[in-house]
C-alpha positions as semicolon CSV with decimal commas, in nm:
position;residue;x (nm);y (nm);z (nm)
1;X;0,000;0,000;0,000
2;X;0,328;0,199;0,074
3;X;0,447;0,199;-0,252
4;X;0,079;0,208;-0,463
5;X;0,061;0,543;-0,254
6;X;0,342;0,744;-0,358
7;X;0,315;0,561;-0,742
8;X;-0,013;0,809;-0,728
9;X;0,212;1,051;-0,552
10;X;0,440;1,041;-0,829
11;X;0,184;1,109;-1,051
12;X;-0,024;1,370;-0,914
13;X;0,271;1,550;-0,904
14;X;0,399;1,569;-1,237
15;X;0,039;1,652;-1,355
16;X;-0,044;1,937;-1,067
17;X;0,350;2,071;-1,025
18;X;0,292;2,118;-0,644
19;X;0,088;1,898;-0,418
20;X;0,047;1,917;0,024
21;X;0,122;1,540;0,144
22;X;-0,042;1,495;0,518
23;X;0,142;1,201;0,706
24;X;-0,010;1,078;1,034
25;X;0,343;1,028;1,224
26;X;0,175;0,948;1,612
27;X;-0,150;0,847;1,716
28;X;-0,326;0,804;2,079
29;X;-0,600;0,594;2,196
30;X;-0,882;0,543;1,950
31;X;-0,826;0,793;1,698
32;X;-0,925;0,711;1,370
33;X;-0,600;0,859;1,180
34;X;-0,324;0,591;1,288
35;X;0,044;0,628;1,229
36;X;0,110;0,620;0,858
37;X;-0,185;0,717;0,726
38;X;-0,120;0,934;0,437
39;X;-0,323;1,195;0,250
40;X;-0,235;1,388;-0,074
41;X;-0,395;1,724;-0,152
42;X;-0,379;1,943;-0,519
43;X;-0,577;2,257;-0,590
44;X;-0,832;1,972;-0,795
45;X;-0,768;1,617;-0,654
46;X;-0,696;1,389;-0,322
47;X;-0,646;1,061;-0,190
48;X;-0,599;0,888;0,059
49;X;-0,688;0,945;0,440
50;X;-0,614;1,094;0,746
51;X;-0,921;0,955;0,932
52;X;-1,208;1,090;0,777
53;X;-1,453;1,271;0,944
54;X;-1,500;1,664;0,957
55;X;-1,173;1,660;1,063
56;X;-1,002;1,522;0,751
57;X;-1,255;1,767;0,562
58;X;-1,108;2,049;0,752
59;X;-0,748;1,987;0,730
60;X;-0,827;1,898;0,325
61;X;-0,940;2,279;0,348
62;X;-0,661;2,366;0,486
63;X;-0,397;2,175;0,326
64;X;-0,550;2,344;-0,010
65;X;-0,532;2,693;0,121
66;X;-0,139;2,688;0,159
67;X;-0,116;2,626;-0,212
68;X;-0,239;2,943;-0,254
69;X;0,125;3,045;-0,039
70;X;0,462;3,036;-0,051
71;X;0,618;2,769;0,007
72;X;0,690;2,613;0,334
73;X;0,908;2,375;0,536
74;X;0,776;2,070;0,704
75;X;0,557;2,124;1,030
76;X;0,293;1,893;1,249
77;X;-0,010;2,005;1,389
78;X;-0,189;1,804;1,652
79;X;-0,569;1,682;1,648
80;X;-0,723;1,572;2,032
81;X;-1,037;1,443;1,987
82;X;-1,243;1,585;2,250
83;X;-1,471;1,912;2,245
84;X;-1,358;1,935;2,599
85;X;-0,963;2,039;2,496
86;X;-0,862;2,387;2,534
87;X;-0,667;2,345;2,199
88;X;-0,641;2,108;1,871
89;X;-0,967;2,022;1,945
90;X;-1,047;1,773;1,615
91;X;-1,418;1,834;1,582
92;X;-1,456;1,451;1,652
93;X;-1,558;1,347;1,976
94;X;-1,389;0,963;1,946
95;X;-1,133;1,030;2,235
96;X;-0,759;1,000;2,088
97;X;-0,546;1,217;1,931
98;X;-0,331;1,222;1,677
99;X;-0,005;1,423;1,503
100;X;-0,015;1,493;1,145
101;X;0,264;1,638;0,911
102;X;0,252;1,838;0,663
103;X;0,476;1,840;0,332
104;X;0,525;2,112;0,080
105;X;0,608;1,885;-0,216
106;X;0,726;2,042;-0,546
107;X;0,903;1,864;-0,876
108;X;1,202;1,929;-0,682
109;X;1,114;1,611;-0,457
110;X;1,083;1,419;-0,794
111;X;1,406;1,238;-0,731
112;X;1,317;1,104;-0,355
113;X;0,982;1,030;-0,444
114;X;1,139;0,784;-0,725
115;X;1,380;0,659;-0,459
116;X;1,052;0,535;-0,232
117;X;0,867;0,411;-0,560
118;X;1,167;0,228;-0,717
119;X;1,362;0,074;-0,465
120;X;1,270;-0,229;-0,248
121;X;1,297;-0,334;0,137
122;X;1,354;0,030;0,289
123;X;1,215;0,251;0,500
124;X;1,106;0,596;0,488
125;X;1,167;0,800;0,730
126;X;0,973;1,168;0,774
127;X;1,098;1,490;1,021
128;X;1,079;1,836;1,002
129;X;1,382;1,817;0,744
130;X;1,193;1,662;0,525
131;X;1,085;1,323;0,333
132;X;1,402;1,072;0,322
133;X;1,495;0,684;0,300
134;X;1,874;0,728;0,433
135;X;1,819;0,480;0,679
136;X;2,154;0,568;0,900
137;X;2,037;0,892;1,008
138;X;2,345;1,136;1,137
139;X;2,101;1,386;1,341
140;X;1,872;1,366;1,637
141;X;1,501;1,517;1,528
142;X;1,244;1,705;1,687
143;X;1,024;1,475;1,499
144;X;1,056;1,131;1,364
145;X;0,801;0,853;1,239
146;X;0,976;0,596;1,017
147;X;0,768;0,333;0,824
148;X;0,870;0,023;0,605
149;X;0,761;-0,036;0,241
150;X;0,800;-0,431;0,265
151;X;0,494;-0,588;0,210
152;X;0,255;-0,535;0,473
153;X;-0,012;-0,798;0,553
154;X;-0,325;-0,713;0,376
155;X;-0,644;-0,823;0,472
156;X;-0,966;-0,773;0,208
157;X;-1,285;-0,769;0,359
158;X;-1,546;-0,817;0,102
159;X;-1,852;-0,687;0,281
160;X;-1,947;-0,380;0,428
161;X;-2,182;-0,421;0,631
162;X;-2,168;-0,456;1,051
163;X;-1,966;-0,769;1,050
164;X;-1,732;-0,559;0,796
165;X;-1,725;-0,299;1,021
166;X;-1,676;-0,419;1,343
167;X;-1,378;-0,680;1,164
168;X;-1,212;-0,401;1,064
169;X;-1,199;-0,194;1,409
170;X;-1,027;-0,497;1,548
171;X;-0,793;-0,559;1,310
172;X;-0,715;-0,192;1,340
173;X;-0,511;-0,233;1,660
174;X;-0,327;-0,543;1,478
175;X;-0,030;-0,573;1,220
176;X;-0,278;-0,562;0,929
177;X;-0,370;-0,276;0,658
178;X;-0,742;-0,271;0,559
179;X;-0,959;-0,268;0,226
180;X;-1,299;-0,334;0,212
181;X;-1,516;-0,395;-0,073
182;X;-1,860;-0,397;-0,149
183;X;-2,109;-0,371;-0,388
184;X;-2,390;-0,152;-0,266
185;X;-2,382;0,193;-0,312
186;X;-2,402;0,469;-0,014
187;X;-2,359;0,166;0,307
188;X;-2,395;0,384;0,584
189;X;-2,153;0,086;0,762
190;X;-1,875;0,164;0,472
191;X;-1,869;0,528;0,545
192;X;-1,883;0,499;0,903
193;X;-1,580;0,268;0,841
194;X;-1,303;0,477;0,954
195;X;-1,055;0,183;1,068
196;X;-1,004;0,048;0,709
197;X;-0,765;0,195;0,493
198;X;-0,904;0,160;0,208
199;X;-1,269;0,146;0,113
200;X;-1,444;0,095;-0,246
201;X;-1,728;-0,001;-0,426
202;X;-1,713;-0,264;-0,728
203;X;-1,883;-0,510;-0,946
204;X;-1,861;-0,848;-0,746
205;X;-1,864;-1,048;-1,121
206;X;-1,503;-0,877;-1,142
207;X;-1,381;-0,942;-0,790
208;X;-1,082;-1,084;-0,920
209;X;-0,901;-0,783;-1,028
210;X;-0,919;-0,602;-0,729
211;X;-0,732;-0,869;-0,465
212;X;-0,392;-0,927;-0,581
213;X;-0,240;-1,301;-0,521
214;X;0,054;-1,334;-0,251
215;X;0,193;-1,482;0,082
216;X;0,088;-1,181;0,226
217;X;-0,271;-1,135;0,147
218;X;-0,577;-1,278;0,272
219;X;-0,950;-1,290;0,220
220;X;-1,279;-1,278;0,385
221;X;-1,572;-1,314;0,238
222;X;-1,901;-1,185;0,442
223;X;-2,127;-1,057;0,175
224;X;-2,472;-0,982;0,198
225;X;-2,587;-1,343;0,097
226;X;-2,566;-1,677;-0,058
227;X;-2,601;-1,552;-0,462
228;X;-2,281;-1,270;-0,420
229;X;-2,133;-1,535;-0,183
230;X;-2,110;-1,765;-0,461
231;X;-2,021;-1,523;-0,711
232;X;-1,738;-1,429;-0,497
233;X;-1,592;-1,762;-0,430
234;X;-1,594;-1,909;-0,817
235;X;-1,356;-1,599;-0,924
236;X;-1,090;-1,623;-0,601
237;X;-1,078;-2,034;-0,542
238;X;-0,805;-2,036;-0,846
239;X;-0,608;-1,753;-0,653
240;X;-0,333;-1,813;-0,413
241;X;-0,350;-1,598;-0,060
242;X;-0,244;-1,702;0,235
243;X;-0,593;-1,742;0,378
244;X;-0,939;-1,680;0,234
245;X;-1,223;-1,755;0,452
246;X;-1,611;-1,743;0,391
247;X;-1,854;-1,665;0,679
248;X;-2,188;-1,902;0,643
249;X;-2,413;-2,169;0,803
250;X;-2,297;-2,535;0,778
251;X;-2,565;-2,591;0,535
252;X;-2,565;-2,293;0,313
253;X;-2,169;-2,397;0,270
254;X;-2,259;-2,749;0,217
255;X;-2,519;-2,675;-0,044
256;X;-2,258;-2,393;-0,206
257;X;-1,978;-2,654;-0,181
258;X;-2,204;-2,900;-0,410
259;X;-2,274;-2,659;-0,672
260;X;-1,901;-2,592;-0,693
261;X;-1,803;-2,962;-0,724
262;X;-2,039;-3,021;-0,988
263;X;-1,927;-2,742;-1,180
264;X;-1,561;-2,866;-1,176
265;X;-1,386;-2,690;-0,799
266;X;-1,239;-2,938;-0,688
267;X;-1,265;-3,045;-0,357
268;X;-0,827;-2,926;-0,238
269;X;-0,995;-2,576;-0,367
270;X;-1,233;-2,600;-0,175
271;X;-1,045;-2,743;0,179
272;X;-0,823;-2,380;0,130
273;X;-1,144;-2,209;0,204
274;X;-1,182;-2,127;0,576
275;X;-1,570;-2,209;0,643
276;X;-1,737;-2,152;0,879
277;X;-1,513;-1,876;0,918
278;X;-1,343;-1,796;1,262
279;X;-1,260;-1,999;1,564
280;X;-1,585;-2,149;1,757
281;X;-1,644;-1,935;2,048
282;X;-1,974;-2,007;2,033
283;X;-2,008;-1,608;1,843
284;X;-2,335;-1,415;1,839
285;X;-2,306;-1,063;1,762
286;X;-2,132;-0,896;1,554
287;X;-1,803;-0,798;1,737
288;X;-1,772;-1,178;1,876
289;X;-1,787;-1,287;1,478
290;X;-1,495;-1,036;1,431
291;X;-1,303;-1,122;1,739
292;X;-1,345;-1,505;1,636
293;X;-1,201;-1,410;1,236
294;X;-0,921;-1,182;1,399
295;X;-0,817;-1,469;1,655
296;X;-0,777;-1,746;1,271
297;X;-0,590;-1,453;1,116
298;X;-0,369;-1,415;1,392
299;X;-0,318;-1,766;1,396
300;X;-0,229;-1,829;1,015
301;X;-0,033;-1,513;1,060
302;X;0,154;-1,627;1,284
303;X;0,219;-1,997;1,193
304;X;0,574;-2,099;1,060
305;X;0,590;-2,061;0,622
């Protein structure tokens, strides 16, 4: 995710000339922007995220208004999360708070943003010098957050809904990044979804292109029923992840597992597929389910290659 980022960095800025990158470098309690969450910001265009929330919409604001300035050198600002502060107050009322920097970043940081893009296995490390990957620092900082562009772990959550949702904030506090997917247009659960990291809405019938293959990825299904279940499943049981999983009844998975067999799956496809998903805690509500899938990812995570 690293590296896709600053590929659209790279891009944005050749097109707009000057762009404002906002890094997350420190976070506290449960703030929704967590260290190195990234945001860029042109006079026309954005991605990424610092959290969401009227808070990312006001520092969006903000970050556009110093293009209209000279330049400047790096600086942080800090966001608490409380109406109650007497400062930095966040305009969310979540509890947390977090530090956010902010770059000035010109076609004169062409050549560093090629370094991050290009090479592989380093770090990048951000102060108030600036955006660099020397990773034997000879100065102390006022400021430091340092993050790694080897492949993260990647969990997909296909589903928005509350299952989605409340996956996600758990996986939030673990060694995972986040991208859910759904279908359905305007989920109120997918844009109160704050934890993932990224969030989009697609064609199901083309699943396949948006969940890349790797030791590193894995895959839970929890769509909103058997038919987009089962349209899921038929384009990823070819694909090699490190775990996929499908939440279901015994029977809707035995009658799904039958139509697949008949069709050709065979059944070492099917014996990848984590289903019922999660350990059996005996789960009932939705944040049990997600403890229960967190607790098998953790496990395969974990588990020797």
């Amino acid at each position: 995710m690293v590296l896709d980022f600053y590929k659209s960095v790279r891009d944005l800025l050749q097109q707009e000339q000057r762009i404002i990158l906002m890094v997350v470098i420190a976070n506290e309690g449960s703030s929704p922007g967590r260290k190195g969450f990234k945001m860029a910001v042109s006079k026309s265009k954005m991605f990424g995220t610092i959290g969401g929330g009227i808070m990312e919409h006001k520092l969006v604001e903000y970050a556009q208004s110093l293009l209209t300035k000279s330049t400047f050198r790096p600086f942080i600002k800090h966001q608490i999360h409380d109406k109650s502060a007497p400062s930095d107050q966040s305009g969310m009322i979540c509890s947390g708070q977090q530090t956010i920097a902010f770059y000035d970043l010109n076609l004169d940081n062409s050549e560093v943003i090629d370094s991050i893009v290009t090479k592989e296995n380093h770090s990048i490390r951000y102060t108030e010098k600036g955006i660099d990957i020397n990773l034997h620092p000879t100065a102390t900082h006022q400021w430091e957050f340092v993050e790694s562009t080897s492949l993260p772990n990647r969990v997909y959550i296909i589903g928005g809904g509350h299952v989605g949702l409340a996956l996600s904030e758990v996986l939030a506090r673990l060694d995972f990044e986040i991208y859910i997917l759904d279908h359905r247009e305007n989920l109120n659960t997918m844009e109160a979804n704050t934890f993932a990291h990224f969030r989009k809405t697609i064609e199901f019938e083309s699943i396949e292109k948006e969940i890349p293959e790797g030791n590193n990825i894995y895959v839970v299904i929890m769509s909103f029923g058997y038919r987009t279940d089962e349209i899921i499943i038929r384009r990823l049981l070819h694909r090699r992840f490190k775990y996929i999983g499908m939440m279901g009844s015994k029977e809707k998975i035995a009658t799904l597992y039958s139509h697949l067999l008949s069709d050709g799956f065979t059944q070492t496809q099917l014996d990848n597929v984590h289903s019922p998903i999660g350990i059996d805690i005996k789960s009932e509500s939705a944040q049990e389910i997600a403890i229960s899938i967190a607790a098998q990812l953790i496990s395969i995570k974990n588990k020797a290659s």
